[in-house]
N, C-alpha and C positions, 0 to 999 in steps of 0.2 A: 030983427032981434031974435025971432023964433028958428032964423038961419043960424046965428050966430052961437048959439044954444045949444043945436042939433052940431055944427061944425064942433064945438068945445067937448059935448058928447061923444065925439068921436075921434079925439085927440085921447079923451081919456079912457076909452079902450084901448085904443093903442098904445098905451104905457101900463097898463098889467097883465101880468104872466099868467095866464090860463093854469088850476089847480092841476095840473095831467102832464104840465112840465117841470114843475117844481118836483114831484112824485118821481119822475124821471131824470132828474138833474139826482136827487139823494140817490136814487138806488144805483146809477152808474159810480157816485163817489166812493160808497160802499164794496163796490166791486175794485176800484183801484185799490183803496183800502188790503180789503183783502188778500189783495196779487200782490200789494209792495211784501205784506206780513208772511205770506206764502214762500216768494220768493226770497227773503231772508232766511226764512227757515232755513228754505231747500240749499239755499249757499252755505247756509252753515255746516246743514248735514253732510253736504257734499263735502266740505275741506275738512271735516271730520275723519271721513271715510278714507279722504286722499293723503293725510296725515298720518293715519294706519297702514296705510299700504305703504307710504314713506320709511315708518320705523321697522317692517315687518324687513322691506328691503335691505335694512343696510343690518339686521338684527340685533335689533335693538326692545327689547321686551318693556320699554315704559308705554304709560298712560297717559292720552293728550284728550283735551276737552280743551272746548273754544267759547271764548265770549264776544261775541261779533267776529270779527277776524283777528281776535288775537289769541293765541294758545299759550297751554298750559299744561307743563308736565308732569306726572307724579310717578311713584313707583320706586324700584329699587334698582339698581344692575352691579354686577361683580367688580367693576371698575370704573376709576373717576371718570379713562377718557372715552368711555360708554355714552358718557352725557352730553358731551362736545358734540361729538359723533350725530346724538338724536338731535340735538339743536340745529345742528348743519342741515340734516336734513328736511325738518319741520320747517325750518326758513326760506329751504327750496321749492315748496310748494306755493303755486302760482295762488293769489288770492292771499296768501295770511302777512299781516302784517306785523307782526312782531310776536316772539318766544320768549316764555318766561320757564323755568324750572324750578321744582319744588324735591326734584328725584336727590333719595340718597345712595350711598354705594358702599360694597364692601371690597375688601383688600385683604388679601391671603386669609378669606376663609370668618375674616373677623364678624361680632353682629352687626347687623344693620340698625339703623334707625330711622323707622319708615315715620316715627309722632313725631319727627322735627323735622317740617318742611321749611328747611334752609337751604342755602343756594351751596352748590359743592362747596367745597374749600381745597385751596390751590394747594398743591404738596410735591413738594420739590423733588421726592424719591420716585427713580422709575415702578412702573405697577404695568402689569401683562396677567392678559389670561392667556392660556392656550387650551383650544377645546378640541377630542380628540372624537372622532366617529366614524364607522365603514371606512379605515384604514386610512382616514384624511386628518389633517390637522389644520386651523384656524387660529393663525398666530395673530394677536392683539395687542394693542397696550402700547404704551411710551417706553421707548429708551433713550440714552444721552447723546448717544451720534451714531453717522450714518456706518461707521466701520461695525460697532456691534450688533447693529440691525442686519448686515448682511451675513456678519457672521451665522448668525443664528437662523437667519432664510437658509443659507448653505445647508447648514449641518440637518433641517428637517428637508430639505430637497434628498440629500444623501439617505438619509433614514427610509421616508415615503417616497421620492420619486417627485419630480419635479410637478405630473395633477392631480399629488394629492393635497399640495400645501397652497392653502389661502392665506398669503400673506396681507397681513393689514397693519404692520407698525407703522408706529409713527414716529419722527424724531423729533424730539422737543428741546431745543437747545437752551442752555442753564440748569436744568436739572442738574440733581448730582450723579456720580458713577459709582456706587459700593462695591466691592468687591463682586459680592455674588453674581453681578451682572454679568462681568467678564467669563463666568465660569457656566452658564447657561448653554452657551451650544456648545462643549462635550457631554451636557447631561442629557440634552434629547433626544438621543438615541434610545436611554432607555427606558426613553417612557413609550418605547412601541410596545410591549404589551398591552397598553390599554386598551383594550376592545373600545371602550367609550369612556369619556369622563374630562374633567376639567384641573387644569394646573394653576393654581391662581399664586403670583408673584408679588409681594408686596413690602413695604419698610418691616414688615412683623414676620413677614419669615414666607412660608408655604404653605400651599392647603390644596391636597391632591383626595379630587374624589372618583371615584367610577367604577368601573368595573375589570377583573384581570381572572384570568383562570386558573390560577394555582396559588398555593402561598410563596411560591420559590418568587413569582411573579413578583407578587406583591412585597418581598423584600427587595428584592433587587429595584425596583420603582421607589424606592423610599427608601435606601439605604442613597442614589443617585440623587436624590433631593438635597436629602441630609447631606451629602458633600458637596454641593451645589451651594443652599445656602449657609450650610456655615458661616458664622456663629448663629444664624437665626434661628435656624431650625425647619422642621419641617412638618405639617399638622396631616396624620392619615385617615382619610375616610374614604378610603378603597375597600370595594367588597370582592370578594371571592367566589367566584359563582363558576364551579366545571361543571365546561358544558358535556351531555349525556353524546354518547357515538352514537353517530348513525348507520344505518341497516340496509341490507339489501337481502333479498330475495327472491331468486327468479326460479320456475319451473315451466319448464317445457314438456309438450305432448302433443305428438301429430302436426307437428310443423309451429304452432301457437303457444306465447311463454305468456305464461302469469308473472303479475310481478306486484311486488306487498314489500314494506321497509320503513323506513323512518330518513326525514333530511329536518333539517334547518330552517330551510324559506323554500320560497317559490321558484326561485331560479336554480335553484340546487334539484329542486321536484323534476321539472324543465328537462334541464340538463341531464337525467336519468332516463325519462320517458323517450327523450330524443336517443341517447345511444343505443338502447335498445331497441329503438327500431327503426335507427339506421343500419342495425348490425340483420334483423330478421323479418323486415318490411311493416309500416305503422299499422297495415290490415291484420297483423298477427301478433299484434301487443293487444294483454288485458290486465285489467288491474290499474291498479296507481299505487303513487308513493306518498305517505302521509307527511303532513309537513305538523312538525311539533317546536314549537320556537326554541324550546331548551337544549336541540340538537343542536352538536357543532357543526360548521361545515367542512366537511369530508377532502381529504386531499386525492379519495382512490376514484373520484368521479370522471376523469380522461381517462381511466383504466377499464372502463363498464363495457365500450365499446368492442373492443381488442376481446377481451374474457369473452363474450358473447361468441363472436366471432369464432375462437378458436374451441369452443364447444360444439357448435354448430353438425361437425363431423359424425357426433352420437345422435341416436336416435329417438330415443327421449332425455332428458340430462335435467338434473336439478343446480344451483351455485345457491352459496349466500353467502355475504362478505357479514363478519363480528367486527364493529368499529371496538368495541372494546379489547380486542386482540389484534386487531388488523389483521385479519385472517381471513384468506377466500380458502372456501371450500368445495370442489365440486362430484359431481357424482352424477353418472351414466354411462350406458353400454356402448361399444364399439363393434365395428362389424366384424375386426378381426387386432390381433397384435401390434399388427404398424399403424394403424388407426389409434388404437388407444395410447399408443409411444407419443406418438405424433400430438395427439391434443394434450397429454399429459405436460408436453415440454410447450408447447405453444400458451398452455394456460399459465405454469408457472412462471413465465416471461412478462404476460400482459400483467398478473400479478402483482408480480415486482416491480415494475414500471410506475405502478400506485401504490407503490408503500407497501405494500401485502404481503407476508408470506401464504402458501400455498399450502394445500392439502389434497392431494389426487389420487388418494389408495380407494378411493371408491367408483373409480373409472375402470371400469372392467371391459372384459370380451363381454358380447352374449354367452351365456353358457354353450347353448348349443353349437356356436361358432367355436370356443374353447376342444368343447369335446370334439367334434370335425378336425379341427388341426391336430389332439393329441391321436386321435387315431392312425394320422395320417401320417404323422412322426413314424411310429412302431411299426406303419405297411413295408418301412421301406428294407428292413434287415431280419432277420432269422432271427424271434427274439428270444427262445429257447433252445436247450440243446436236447438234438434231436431224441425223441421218444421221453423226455422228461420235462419238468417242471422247475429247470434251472433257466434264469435267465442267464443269456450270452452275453459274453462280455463286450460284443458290438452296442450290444440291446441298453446297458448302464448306462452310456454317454446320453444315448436317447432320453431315458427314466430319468436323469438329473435335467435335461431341460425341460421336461414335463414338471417335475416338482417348484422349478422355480415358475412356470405360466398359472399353475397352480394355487402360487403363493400370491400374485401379481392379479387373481380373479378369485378371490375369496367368496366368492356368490355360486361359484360352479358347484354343482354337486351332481354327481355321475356315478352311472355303472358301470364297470370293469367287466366286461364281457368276454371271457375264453370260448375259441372254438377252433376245431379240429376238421381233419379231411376225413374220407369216408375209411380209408384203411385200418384195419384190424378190428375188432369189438367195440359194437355200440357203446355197451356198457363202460369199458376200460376207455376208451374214450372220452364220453362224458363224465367220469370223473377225474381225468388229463386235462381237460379245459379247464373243471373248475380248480382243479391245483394249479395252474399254471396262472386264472385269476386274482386266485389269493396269494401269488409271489407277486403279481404286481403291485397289488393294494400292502401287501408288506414292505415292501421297498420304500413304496412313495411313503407310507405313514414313517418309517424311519426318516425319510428325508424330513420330514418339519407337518405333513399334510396332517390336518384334523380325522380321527379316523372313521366317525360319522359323517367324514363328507364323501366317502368311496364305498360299495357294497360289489362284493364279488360274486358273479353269476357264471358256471358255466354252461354251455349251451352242445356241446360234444359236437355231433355230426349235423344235425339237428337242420342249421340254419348257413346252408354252401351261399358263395355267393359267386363262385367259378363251377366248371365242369368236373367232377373228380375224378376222370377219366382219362385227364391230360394231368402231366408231373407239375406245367403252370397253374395250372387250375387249382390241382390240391393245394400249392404253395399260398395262392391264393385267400384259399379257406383256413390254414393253420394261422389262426389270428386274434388278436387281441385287441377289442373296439372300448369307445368310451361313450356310454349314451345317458344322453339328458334324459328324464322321464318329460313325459309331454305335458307341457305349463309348467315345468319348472325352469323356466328363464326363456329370453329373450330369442 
């Protein structure tokens, strides 16, 4: 009996749970719990996110939210088949199980109605947006068949160029064909002004917004609508914004150009830094070009290169291009006449090239160089007659090419130096040089010269630069020099 007791006692131990696994059985439940709640979340969030990236892809600007796996779109967009479009793709994402839309839409410009979440309404009139940006186009929307869809691919392939056009039509057979449809690709040509903006196509007419840079623009873009949709009409919300010209300015010294100006963007900035020193080596560029977004971009920026380049021969030299006149300007000295010819004509070339006209009356000799050549003119002939202060009629031909190197180095400014050989009186002498001075500086002043820019000195016997003891030698010393005072030029 007292076995049987003890055996029954220990049956009925062994049929209850110890308090330490109950505690254990809850607290693991708890935790599946958790992970199922967790992991729903986390699926949600995820098809959330993946449904974002869906719409971001095909661009599509609606709002999706998910109730378990099934979504939900709200929002607005320019055209009905905008909506098709998001649904197609919301559906393509792995996990969601059905799409519902609540999005409404607008057509050529009209209001929206974003407080009546209804499901589109079917409309049997084609509707197209076209959106235009950095010189690309994004053709959209339904037409009635496939001849007018390619029409209208063509005619923007012609316009931009086969990558700039994102075609996305669609063809939807049963729609209707109005007129205006048919007359759409001869009108998109001229909506290549549009720096940016949107054509929205629809039963009410058009509705053209964006941006153009002049007003001539802006008629001709909407003068091409208006014949385009006739009778419907065409709604303008184009703005006008000219863009400011961009600048350049380089200075060079001792081998190293500075450079300071204005572009547009980044690439335009680029594009400058690089010519410049691929034309003068990148260890000898300083400076930068500011980028101000209201600058246009420049057509003279392939021309930076070549201008550089063909400066390069002067030994210090300044340039600056004025977008507002398209004008390059440049200025510095040369080492001698064919120097300065030479870059004169090599600059107004690169120039041109980029639209520019030219300005190079600041490209001179050195003075000093100037004065060395005009001296060296007048060594070669008898340029008075003998024992007087008449110039020779050899010596004019000379004195007219001097006034026009003259005219060609506006920065020269020199002395007319007379001198004589040792024969006869000092005195009568030194006053023969300085007469024979001031015919020269009279001459050249009738020729066209500024007459502060020459000052007559004679110097008589004073200053031989031959022996005067030989008939060469005197010839030598009877002579007329042109000298720079020392720091006055190059």
């Amino acid at each position: 009996m007292e076995r049987a007791v003890a055996a029954g006692g220990v049956r009925a131990r062994r049929g209850r749970i110890p308090l330490v696994v109950w505690w254990l059985l809850v607290g693991f439940g708890g935790l599946v719990v958790v992970g199922i709640a967790y992991g729903l979340w986390h699926f949600d969030s995820d098809l959330t996110s993946r449904a974002r990236r869906a719409l971001a892809d095909v661009g599509v600007p609606l709002q999706v939210h998910f109730d378990g796996r099934d979504a939900y779109l709200t929002g607005s967009v320019e055209f009905e088949d905008d909506i098709a479009v998001a649904l197609r793709a919301v559906e393509s994402v792995r996990g969601v199980r059905h799409v519902e839309s609540a999005a409404g839409y607008v057509i050529a410009g009209g209001p929206a109605a974003p407080d009546e979440p209804a499901a589109p309404p079917v409309s049997g009139v084609p509707e197209m947006t076209w959106r235009f940006a950095d010189g690309r186009v994004s053709l959209r929307g339904r037409v009635p068949d496939a001849q007018t869809a390619a029409a209208i691919a063509a005619a923007a392939f012609d316009t931009f160029g086969p990558g700039g056009v994102d075609d996305l039509l669609v063809v939807v057979t049963g729609i209707s064909s109005p007129p205006w449809v048919a007359r759409l690709a001869g009108a998109i040509a001229a909506l290549a002004p549009l720096e940016e903006g949107t054509v929205a196509f629809g039963p009410e007419g058009a509705s053209v917004s964006g941006v153009v840079a002049s007003e001539e623009d802006q008629e001709a873009v909407m003068a091409a609508m208006a014949a385009a949709m006739a009778p419907l009409g065409a709604v303008d919300r184009l703005e006008v914004v000219v863009p400011l010209p961009a600048s350049l300015a380089l200075a060079s010294q001792d081998g190293r150009v500075a450079v300071s100006g204005e572009v547009g963007d980044e690439d335009d900035a680029d594009a400058v830094m690089a010519a410049v020193a691929g034309a003068v080596g990148s260890g000898n560029v300083v400076g930068e070009v500011a980028i101000v977004p209201a600058v246009g971009s420049p057509d003279w920026i392939g021309a930076v290169g070549p201008i550089v380049a063909a400066l390069e021969p002067l030994a210090d030299w300044t340039m600056r291009i004025d977008g507002a006149t398209a004008t390059a300007t440049a200025a510095g000295f040369a080492a001698d006449t064919a120097t300065a010819s030479g870059v004169r004509s090599m600059f107004t070339a690169a120039a041109s090239a980029g639209g520019l006209t030219s300005e190079t009356s600041d490209v001179e000799v050195a003075p000093a160089a100037v004065a060395s050549e005009l001296t060296a003119l007048l060594s070669r002939v008898a340029t008075f007659e003998s024992g007087s202060a008449t110039i020779s009629a050899e010596a004019t031909a000379l004195l007219d090419r001097i006034v026009a190197i003259l005219v060609a180095n506006p920065s020269t400014v020199a002395t007319v130096a007379g001198h004589t050989d040792a024969d006869g009186d000092a005195v009568a002498n030194l006053a023969l040089s300085q007469a024979r001075a001031e015919a020269v500086v009279a001459y050249l002043v009738a020729g066209g010269i500024e007459a502060d820019r020459l000052r007559a000195v004679g110097f008589g016997e004073d200053r031989p630069i031959a022996d005067n003891a030989t008939a060469d030698g005197r010839a030598l010393n009877r002579r007329i020099e042109f000298v720079v005072e020392e720091g006055a030029g190059a």
